[in-house]
SEKE-195712 format. One record per atom (N, C-alpha, C): residue in one letter; atom name; x, y, z. Coordinates in nm, 4 decimals, always signed. Layout:
<rs>
a  CA  X  Y  Z
...
</rs>
This chain:
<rs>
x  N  +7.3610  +10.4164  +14.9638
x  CA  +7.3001  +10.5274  +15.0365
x  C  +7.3838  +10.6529  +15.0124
x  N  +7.2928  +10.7617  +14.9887
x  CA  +7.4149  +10.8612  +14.9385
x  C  +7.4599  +10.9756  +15.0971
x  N  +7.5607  +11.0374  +15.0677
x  CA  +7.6367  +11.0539  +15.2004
x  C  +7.5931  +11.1735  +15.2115
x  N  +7.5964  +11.2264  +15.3048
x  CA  +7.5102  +11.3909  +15.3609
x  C  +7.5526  +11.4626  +15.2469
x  N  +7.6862  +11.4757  +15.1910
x  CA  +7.6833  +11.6138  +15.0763
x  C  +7.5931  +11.5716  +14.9702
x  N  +7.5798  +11.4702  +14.9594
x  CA  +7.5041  +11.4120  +14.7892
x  C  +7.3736  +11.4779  +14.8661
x  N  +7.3120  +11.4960  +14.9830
x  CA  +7.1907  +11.4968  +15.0035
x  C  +7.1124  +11.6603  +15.0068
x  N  +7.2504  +11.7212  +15.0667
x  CA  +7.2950  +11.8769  +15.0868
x  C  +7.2982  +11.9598  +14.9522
x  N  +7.3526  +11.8578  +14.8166
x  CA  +7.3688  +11.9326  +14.7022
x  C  +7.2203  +11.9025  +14.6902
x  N  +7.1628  +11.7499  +14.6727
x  CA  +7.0105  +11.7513  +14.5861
x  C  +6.8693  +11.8407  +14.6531
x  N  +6.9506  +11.9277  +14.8012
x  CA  +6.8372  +12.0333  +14.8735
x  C  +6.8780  +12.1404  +14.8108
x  N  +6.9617  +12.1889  +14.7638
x  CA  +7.0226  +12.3345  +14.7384
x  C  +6.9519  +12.3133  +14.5663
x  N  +6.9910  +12.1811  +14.5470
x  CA  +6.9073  +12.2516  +14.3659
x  C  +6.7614  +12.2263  +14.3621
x  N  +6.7102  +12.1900  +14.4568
x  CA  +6.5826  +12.1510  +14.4517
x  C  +6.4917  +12.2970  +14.5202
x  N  +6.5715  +12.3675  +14.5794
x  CA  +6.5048  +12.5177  +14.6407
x  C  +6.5093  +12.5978  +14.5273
x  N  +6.6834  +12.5483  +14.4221
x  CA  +6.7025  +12.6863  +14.3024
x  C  +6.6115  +12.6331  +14.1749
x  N  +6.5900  +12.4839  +14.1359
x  CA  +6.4669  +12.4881  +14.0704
x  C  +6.3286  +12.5027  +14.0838
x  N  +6.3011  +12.5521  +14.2327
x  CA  +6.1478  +12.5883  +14.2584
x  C  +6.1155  +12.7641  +14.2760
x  N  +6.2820  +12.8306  +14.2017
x  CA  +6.2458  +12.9367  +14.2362
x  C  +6.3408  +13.0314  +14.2975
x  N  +6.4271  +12.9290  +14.3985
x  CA  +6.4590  +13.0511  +14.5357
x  C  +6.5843  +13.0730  +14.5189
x  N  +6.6474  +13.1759  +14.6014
x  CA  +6.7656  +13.1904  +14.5553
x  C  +6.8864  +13.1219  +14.6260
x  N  +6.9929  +13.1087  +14.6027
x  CA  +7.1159  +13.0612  +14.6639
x  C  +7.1374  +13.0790  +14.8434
x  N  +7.0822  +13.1705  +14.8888
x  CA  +7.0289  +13.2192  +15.0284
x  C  +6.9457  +13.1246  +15.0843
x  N  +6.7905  +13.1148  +15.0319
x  CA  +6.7025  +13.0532  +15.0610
x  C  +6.7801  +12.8880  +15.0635
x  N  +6.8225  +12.8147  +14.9821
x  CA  +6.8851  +12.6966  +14.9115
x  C  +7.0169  +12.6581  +15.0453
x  N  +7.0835  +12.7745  +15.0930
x  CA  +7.1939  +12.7355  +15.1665
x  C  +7.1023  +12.7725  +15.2955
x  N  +7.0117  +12.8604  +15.3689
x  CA  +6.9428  +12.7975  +15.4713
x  C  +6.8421  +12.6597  +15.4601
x  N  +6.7356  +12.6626  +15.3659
x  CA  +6.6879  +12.5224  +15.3699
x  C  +6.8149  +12.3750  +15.3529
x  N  +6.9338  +12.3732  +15.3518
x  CA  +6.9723  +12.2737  +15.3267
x  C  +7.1030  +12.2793  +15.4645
x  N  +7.0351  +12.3664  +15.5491
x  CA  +7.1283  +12.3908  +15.6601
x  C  +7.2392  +12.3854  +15.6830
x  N  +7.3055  +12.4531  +15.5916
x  CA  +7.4643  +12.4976  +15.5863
x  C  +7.4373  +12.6396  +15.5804
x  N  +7.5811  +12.7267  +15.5685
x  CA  +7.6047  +12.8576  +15.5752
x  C  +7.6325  +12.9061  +15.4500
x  N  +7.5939  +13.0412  +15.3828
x  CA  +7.6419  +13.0292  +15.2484
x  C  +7.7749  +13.0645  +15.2486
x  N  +7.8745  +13.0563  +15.3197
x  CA  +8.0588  +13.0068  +15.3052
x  C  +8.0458  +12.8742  +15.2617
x  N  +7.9650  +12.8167  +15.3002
x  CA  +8.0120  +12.6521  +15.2999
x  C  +7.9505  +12.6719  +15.1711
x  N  +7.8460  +12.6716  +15.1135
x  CA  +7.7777  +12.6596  +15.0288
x  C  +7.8889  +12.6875  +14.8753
x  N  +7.9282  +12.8208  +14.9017
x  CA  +8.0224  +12.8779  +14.7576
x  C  +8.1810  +12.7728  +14.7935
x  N  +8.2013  +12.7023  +14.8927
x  CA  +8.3283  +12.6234  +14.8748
x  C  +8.2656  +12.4827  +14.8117
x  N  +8.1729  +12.4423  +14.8394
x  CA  +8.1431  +12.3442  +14.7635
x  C  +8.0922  +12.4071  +14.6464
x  N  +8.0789  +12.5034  +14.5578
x  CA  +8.0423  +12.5212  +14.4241
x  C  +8.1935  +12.5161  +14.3839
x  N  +8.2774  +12.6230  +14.4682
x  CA  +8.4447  +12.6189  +14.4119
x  C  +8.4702  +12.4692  +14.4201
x  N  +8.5041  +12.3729  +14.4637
x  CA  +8.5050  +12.2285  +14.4777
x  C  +8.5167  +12.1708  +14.3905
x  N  +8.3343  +12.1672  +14.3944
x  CA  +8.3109  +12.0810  +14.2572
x  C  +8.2289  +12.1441  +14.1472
x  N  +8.2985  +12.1169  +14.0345
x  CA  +8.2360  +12.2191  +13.8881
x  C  +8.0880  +12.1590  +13.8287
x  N  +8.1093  +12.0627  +13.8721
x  CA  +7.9970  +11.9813  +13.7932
x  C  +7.8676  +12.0353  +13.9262
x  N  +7.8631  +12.0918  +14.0206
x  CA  +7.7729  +12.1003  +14.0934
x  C  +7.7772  +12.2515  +14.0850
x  N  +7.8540  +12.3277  +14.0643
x  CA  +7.8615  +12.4580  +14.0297
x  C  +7.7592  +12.4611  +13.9050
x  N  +7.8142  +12.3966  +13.7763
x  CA  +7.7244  +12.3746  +13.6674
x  C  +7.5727  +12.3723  +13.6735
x  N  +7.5395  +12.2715  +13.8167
x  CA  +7.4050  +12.2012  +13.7817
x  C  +7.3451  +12.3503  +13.8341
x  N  +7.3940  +12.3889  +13.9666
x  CA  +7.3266  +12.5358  +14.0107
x  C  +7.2964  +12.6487  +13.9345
x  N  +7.4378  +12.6848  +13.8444
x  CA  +7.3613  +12.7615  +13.7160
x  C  +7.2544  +12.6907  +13.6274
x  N  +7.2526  +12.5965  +13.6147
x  CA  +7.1705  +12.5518  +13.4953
x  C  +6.9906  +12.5315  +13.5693
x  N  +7.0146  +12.4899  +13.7070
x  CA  +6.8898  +12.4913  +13.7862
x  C  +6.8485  +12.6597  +13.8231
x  N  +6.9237  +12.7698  +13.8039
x  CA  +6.8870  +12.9208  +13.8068
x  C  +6.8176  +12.9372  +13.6522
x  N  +6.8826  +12.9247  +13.5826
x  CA  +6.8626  +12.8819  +13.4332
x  C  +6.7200  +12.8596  +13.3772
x  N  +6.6693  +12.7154  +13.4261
x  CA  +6.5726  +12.6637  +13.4049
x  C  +6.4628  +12.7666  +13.4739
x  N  +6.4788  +12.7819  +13.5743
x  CA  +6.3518  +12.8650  +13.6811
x  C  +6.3332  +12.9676  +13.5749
x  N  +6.4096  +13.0407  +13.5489
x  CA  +6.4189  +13.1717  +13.4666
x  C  +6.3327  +13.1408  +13.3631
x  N  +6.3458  +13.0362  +13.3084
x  CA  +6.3096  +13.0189  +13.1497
x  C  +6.1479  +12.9436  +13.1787
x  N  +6.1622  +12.9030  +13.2960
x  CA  +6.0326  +12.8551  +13.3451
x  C  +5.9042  +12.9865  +13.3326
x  N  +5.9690  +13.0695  +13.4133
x  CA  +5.9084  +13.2110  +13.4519
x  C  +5.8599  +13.2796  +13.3050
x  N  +5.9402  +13.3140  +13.2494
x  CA  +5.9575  +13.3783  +13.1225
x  C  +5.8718  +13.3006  +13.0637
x  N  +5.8616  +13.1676  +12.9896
x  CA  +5.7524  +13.1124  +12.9447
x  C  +5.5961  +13.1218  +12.9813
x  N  +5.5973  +13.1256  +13.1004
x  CA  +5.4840  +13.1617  +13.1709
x  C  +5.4327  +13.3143  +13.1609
x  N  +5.4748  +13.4226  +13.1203
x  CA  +5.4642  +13.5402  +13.1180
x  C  +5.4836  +13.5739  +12.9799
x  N  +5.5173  +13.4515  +12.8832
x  CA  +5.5022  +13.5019  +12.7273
x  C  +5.3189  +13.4184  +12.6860
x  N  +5.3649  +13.2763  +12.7838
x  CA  +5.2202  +13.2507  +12.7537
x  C  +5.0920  +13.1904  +12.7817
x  N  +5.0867  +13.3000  +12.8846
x  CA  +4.9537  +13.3090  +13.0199
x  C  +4.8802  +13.4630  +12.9807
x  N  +4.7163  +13.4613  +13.0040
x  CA  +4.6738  +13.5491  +13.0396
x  C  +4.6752  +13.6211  +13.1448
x  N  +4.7347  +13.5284  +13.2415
x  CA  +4.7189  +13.5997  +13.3307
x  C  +4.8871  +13.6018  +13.3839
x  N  +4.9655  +13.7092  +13.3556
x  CA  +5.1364  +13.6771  +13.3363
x  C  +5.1741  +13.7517  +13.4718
x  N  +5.0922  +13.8578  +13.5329
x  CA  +5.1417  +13.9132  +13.6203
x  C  +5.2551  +13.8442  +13.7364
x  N  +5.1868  +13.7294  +13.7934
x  CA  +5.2633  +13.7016  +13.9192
x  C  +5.4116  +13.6545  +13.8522
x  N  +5.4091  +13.5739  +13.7603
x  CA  +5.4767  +13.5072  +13.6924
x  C  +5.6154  +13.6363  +13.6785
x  N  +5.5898  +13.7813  +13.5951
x  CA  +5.6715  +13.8845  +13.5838
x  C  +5.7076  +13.9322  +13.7477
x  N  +5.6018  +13.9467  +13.8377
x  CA  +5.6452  +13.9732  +13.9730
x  C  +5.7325  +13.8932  +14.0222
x  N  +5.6911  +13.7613  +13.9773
x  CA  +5.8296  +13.7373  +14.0196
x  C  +5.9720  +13.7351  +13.9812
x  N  +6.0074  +13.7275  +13.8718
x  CA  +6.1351  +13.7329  +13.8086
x  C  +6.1886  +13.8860  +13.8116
x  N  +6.0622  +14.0014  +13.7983
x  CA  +6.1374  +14.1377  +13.8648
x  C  +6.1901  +14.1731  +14.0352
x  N  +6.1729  +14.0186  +14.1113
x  CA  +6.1949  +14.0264  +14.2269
x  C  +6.3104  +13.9387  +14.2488
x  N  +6.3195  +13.8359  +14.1691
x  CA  +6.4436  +13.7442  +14.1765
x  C  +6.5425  +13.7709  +14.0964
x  N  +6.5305  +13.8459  +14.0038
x  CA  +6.6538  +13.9141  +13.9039
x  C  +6.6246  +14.0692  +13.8907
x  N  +6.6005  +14.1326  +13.9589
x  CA  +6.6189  +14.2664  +13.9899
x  C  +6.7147  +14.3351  +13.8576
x  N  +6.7711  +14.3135  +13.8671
x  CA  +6.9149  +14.3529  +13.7426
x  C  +6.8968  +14.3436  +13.6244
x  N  +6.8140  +14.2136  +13.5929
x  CA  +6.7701  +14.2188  +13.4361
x  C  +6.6212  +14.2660  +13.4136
x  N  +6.5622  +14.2669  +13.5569
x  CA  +6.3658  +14.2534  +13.4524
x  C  +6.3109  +14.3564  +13.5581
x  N  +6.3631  +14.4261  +13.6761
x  CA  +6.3064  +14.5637  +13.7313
x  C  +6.3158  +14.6771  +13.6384
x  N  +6.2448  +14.7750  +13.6327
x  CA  +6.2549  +14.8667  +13.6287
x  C  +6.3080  +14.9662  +13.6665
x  N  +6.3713  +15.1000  +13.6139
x  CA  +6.4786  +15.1292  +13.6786
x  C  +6.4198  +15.2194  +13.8029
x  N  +6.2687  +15.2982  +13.7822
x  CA  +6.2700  +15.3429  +13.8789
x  C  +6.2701  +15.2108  +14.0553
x  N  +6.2623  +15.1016  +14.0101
x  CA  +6.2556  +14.9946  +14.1326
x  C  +6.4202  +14.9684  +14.1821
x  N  +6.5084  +14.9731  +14.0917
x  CA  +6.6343  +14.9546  +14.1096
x  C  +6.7158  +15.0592  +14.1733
x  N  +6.7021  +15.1828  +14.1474
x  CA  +6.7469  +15.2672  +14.1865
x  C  +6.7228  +15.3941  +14.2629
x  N  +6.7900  +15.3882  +14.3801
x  CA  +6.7218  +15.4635  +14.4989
x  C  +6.8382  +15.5534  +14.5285
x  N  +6.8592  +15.6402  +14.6002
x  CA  +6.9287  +15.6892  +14.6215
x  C  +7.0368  +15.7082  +14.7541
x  N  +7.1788  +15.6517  +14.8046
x  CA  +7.2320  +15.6412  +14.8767
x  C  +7.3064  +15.7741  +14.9875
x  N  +7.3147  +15.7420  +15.0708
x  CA  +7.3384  +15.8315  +15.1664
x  C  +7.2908  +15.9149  +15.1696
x  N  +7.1453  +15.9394  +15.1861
x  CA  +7.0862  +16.0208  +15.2055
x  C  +7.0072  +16.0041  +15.3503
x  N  +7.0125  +16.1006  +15.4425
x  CA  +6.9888  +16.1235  +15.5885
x  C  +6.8609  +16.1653  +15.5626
x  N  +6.7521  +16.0744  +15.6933
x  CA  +6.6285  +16.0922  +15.7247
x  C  +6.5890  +16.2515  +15.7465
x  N  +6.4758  +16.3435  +15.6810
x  CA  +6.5253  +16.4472  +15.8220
x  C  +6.3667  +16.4006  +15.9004
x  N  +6.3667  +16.3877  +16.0214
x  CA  +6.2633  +16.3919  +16.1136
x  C  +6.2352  +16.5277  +16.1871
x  N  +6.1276  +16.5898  +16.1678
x  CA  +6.0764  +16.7209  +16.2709
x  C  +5.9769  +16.7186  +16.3380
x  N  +6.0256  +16.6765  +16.4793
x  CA  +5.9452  +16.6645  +16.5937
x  C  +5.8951  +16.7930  +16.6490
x  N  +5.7628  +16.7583  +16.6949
x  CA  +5.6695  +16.8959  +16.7192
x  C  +5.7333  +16.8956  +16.9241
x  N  +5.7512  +17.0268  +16.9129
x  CA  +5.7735  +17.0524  +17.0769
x  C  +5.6836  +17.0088  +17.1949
x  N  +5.7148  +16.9715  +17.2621
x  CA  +5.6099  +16.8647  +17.3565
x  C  +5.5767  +17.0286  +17.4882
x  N  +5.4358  +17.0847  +17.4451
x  CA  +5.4245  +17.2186  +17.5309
x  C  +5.4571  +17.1744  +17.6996
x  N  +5.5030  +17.2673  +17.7992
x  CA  +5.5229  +17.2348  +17.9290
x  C  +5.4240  +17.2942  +18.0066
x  N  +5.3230  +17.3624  +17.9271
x  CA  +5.2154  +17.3968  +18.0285
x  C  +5.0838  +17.3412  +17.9553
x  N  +4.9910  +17.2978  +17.9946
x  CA  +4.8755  +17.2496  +17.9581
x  C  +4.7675  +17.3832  +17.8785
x  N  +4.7331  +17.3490  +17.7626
x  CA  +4.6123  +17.4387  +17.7073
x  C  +4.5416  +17.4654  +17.7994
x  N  +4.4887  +17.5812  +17.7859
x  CA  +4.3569  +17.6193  +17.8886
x  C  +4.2404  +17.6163  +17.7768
x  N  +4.1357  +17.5875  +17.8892
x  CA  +4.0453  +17.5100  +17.7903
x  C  +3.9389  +17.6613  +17.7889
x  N  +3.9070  +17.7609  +17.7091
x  CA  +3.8542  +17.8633  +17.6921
x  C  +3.6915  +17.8434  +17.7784
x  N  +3.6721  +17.7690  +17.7442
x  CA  +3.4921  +17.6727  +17.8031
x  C  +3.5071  +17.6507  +17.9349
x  N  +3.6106  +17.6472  +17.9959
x  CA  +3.5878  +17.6331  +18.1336
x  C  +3.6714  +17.6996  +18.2072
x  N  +3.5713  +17.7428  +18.2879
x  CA  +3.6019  +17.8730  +18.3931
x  C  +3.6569  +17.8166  +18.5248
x  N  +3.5842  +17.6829  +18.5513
x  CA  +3.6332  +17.6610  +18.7246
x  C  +3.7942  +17.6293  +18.7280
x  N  +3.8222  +17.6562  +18.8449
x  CA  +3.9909  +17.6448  +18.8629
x  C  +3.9766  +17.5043  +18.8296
x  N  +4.1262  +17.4470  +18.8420
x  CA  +4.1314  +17.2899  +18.8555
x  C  +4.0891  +17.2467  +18.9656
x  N  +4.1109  +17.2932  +19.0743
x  CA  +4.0512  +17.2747  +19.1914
x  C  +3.8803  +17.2047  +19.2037
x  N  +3.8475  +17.3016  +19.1339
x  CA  +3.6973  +17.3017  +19.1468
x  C  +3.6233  +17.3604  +19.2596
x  N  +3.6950  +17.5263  +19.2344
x  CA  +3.6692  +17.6163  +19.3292
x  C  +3.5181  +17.6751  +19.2900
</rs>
């Protein structure tokens, strides 16, 4: 019977070969991603399999978008999971520290008068 980490590593590569990233992989396999990168530092051979299961997805994707008619989702996704290699730059790059400006309209303290009507408020 294999012991909770054997079970913990075969959830973490089984999220990164369907796709998801190291995030997704260390919440579905309910650890923290601290714990997650000490067991890649740990053990190499499980470090290995994680690149090579990022690896595969990639090459999964890419195949699918060299040869599908219909390639879109296939590119949506790999410009969403590798940002760095397959976005575009206007998607990558935004511009930092830059302050909202918001201009709020003055809230009037006396009520419009309504030109159309003559009676007081009263209803004199």
């Amino acid at each position: 019977m294999p012991d909770t980490l054997d079970i913990i590593k075969a959830n973490v590569l089984t999220v990164l070969r369907n796709g998801g990233s190291l995030r997704d992989a260390a919440d579905y396999a309910r650890i923290t991603r601290g714990k997650l990168a000490i067991v890649r530092k740990e053990d190499p051979d499980f470090a290995k399999a994680l690149r090579e299961a990022i690896a595969q997805t990639k090459l999964i994707q890419l195949n699918k978008i060299a040869k599908a008619d219909k390639w879109q989702a296939a590119a949506f996704f790999v410009e969403r999971r590798w940002p760095d290699q397959f976005a575009s730059a206007r998607r990558t790059t935004r511009p930092r520290n830059v302050k909202k400006i918001v201009r709020f309209q003055p809230i009037p303290t006396q009520p419009k008068e309504n030109p159309t009507n003559t009676r007081s408020p009263q209803g004199e």
